[in-house]
C-alpha positions as a Markdown table, in Angstrom:
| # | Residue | x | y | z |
|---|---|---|---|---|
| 1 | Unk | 74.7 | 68.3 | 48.9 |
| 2 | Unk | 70.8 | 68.3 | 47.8 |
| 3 | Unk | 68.6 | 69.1 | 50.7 |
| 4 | Unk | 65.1 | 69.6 | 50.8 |
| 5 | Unk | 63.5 | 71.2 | 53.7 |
| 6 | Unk | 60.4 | 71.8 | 55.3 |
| 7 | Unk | 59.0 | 74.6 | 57.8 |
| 8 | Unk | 56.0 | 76.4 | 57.4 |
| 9 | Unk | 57.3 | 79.6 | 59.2 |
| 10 | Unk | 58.4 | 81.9 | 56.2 |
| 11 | Unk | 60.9 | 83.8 | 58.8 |
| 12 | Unk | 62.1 | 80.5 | 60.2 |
| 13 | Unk | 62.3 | 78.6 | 56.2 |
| 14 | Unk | 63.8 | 81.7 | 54.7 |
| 15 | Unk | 66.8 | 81.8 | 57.5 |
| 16 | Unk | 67.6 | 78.2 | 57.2 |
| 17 | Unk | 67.3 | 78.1 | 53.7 |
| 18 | Unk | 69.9 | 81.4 | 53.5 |
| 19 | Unk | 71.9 | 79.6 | 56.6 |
| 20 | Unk | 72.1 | 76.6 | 54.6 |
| 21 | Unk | 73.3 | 78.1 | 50.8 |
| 22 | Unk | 76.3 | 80.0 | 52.7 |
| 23 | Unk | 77.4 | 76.8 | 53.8 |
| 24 | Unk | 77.0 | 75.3 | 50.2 |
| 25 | Unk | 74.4 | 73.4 | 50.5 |
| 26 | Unk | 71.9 | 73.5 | 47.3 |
| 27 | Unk | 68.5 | 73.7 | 48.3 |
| 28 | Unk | 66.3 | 71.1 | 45.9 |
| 29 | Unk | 62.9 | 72.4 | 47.8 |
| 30 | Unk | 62.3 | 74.7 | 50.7 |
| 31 | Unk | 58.2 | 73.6 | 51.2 |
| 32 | Unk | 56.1 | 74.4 | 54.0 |
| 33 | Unk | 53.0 | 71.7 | 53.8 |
| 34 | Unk | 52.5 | 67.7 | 54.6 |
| 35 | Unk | 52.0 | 67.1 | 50.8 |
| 36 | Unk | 54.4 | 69.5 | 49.5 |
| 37 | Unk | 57.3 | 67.5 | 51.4 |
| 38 | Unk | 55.9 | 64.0 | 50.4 |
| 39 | Unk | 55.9 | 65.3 | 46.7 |
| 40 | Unk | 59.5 | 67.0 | 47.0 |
| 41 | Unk | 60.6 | 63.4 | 49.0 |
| 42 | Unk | 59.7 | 61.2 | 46.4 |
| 43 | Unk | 60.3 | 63.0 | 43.3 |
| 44 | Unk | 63.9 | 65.3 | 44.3 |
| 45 | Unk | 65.5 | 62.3 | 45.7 |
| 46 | Unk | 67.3 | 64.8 | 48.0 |
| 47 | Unk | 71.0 | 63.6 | 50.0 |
| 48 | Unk | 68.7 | 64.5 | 53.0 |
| 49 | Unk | 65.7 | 66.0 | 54.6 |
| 50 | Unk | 65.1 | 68.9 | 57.1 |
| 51 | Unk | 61.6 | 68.7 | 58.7 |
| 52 | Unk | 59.7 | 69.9 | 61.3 |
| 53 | Unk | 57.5 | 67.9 | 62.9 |
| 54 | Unk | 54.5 | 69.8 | 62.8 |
| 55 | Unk | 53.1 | 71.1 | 59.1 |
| 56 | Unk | 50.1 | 72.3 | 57.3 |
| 57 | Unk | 47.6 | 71.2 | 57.3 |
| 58 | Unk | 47.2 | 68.9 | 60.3 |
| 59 | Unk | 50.0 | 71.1 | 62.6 |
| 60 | Unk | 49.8 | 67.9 | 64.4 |
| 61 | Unk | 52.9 | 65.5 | 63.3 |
| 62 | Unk | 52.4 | 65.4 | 59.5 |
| 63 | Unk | 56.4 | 66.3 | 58.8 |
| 64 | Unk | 57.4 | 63.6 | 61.1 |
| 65 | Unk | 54.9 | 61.1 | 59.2 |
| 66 | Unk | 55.9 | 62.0 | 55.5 |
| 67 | Unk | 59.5 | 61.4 | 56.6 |
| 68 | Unk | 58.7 | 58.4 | 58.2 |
| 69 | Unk | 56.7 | 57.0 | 55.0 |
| 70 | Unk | 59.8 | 58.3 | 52.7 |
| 71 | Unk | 62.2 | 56.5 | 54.9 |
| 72 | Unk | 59.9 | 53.3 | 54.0 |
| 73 | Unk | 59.8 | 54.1 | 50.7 |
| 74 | Unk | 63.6 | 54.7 | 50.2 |
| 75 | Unk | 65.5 | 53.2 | 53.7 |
| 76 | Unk | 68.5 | 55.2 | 54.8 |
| 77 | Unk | 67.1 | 58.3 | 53.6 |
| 78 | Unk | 69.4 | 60.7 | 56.3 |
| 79 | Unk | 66.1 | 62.8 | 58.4 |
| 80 | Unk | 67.2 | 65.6 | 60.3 |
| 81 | Unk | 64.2 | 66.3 | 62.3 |
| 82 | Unk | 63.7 | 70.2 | 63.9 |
| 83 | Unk | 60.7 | 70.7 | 65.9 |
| 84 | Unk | 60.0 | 72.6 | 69.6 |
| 85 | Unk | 58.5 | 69.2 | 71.1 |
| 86 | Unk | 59.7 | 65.8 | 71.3 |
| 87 | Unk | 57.4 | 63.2 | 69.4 |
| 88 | Unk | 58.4 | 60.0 | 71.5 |
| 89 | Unk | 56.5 | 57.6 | 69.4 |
| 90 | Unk | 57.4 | 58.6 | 66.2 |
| 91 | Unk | 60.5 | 59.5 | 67.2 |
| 92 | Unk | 61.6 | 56.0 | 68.3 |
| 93 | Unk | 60.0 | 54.9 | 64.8 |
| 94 | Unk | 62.3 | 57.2 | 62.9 |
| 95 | Unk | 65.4 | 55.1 | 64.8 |
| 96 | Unk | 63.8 | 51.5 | 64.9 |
| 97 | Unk | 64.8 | 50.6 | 61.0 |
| 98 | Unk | 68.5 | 50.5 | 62.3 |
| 99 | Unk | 70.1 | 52.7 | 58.8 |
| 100 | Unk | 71.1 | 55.6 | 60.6 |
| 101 | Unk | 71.3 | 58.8 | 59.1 |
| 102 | Unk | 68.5 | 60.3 | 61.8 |
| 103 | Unk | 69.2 | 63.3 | 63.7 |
| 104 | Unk | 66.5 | 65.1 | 66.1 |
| 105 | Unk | 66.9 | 69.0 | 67.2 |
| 106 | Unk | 64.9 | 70.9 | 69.4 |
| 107 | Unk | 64.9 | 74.5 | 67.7 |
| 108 | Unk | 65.2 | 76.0 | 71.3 |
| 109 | Unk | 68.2 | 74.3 | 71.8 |
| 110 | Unk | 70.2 | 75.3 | 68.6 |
| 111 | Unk | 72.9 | 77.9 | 69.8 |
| 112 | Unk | 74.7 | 78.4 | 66.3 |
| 113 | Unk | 75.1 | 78.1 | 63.0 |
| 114 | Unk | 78.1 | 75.5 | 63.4 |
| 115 | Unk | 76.5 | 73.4 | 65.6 |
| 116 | Unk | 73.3 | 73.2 | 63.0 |
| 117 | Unk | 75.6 | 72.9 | 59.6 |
| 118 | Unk | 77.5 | 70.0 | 61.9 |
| 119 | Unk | 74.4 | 68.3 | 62.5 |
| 120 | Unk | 73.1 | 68.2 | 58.7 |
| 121 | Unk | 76.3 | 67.0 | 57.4 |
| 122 | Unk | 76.4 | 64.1 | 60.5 |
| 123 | Unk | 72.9 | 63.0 | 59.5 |
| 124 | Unk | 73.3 | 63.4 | 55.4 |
| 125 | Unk | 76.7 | 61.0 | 56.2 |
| 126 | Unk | 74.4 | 58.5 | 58.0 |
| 127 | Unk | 75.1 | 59.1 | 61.4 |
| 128 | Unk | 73.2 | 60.4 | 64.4 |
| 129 | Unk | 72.3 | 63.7 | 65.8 |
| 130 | Unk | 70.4 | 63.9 | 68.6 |
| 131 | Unk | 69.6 | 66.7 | 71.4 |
| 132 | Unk | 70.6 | 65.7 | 74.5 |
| 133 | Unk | 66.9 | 66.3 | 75.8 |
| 134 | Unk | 65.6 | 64.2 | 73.4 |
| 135 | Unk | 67.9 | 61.4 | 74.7 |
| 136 | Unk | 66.5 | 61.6 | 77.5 |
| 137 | Unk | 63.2 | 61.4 | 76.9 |
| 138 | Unk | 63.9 | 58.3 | 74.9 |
| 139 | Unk | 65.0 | 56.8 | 77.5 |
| 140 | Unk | 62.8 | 57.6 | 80.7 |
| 141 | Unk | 60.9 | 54.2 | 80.4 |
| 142 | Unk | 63.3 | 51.1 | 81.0 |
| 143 | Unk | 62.4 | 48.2 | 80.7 |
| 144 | Unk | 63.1 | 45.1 | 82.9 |
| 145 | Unk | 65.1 | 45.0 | 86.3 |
| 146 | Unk | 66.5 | 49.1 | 84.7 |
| 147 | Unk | 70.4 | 47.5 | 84.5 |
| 148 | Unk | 72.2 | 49.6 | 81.5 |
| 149 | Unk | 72.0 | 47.8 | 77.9 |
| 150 | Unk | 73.9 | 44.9 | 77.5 |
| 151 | Unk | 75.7 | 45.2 | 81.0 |
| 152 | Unk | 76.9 | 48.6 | 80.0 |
| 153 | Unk | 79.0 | 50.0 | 83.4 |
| 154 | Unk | 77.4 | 53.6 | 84.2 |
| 155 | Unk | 80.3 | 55.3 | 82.6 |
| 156 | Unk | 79.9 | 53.0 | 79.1 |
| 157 | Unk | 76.5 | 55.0 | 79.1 |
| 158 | Unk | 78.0 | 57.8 | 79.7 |
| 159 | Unk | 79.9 | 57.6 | 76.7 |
| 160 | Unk | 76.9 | 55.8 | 74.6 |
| 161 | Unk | 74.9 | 59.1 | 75.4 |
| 162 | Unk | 77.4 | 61.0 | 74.4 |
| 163 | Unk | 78.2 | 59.0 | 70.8 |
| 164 | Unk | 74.7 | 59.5 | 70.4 |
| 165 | Unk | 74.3 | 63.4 | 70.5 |
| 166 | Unk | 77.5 | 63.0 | 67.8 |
| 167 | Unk | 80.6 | 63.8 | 69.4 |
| 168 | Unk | 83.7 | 62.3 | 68.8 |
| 169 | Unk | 85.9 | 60.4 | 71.4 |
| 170 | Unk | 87.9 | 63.6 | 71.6 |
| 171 | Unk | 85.2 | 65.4 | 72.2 |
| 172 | Unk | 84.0 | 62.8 | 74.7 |
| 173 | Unk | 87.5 | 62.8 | 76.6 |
| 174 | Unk | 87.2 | 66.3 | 77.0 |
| 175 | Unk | 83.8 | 66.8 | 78.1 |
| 176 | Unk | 84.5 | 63.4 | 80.6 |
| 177 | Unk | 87.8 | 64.8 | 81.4 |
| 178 | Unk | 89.5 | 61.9 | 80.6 |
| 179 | Unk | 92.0 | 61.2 | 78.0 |
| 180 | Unk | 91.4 | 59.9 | 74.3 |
| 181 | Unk | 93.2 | 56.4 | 74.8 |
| 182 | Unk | 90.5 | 55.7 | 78.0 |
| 183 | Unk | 87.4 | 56.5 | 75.7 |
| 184 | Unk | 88.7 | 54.8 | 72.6 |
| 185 | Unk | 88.5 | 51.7 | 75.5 |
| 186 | Unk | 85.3 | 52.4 | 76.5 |
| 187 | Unk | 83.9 | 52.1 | 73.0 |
| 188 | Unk | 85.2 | 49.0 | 72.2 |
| 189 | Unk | 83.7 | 47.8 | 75.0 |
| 190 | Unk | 80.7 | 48.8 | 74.3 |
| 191 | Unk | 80.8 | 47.1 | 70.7 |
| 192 | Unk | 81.5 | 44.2 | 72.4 |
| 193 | Unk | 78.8 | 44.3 | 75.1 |
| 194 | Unk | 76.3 | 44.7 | 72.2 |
| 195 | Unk | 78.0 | 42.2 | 70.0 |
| 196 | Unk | 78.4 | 44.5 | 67.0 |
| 197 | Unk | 80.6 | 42.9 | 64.4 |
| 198 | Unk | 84.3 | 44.3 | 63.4 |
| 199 | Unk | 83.6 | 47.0 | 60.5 |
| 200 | Unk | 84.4 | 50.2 | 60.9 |
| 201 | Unk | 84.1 | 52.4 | 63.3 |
| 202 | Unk | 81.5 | 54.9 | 62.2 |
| 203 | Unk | 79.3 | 52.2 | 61.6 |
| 204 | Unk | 79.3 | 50.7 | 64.5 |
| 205 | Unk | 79.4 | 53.8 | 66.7 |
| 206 | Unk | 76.0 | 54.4 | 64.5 |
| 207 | Unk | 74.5 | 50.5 | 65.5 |
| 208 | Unk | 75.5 | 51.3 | 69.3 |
| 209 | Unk | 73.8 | 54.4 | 69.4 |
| 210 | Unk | 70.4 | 52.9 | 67.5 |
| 211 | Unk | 70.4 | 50.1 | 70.2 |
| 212 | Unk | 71.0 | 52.3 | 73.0 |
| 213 | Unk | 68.4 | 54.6 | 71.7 |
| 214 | Unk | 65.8 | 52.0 | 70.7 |
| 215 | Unk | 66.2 | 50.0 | 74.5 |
| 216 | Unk | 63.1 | 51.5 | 76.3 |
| 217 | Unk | 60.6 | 50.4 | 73.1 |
């Protein structure tokens, strides 16, 4: 898996780069500028991207903007984003095309190499990863009379919130200390609350979590 990454702290760039090789990964560009990642975006055509938000020579959100205009320019391209703040705006722009294949990390917030390597292969396979703080933040402005999308009960959320940080039902059985059969229920509720069409599952869990994600925009 081709993955071109961009960080413009040498410690930081040189440990994910070394982090990502021992997990197999080939690394098709490790850059650490705006125009070095546009130019390594449109010309590696890598199976996904790694970017902080903020680069050279802005520091402001350039990494977040080149991804965005690569995701125009090829849709679906999987964006793993890695930054210390939460860039609402863009943020909800990275989600609003609907492809999946997004993730957002606070660096902070990272504990491991696992949970990292988990989240770049999530993202490269078109899901979602997203921190559960950047959920959050997502979603402090409702909109309307602040019922749950679609009708959602408060435990449907629950589990919504949960699909959208990447976990799996058995994940989300055991962190809701429920059992497997009950969540498996809850998601097909959920598909059929926000009238998502029989395909399978993955894809759907990745349309549920866009929706729920995209709600307060």
């Amino acid at each position: 898996m081709r993955v071109v990454l961009a960080e413009d702290l040498f410690l930081l760039r040189d440990g994910l780069v070394r982090m990502l090789e021992a997990y197999d990964f080939e690394i098709a560009a490790a850059v650490e500028t705006g125009p070095e990642l546009t130019r390594a975006l449109a010309e590696l055509n890598p199976d996904v991207a790694v970017v902080d938000v903020r680069l050279p020579p802005s520091h402001t959100d350039e990494g977040l903007q080149c991804a965005l205009a690569a995701r125009r320019a090829r849709p679906g391209l999987p964006v793993l984003v890695l930054s210390q703040h939460v860039e609402q705006l863009y943020a909800r722009e990275l989600l609003a095309d609907g492809t999946g294949g997004v993730g957002y990390l606070l660096k902070d917030r990272v504990f491991d190499a696992e949970q990292f390597i988990d989240a770049v292969r999530r993202v490269a396979a078109g899901g979602t990863a997203m921190d559960p703080q950047v959920i959050q933040q997502l979603l402090a402005r409702r909109q309307g009379d602040g019922r749950p999308l679609g009708g959602l009960t408060p435990r449907e959320v629950e589990v919504l919130d949960l699909m959208a940080q990447g976990r799996s039902n058995a994940a989300i059985a055991g962190q809701l200390v429920v059992t497997e059969r009950a969540i498996a229920k809850h998601t097909s509720n959920i598909f059929a609350k926000l009238g998502l069409e029989v395909s399978d599952d993955d894809n759907r869990r990745v349309l549920a979590v866009l929706a729920y994600l995209n709600q307060g925009s």
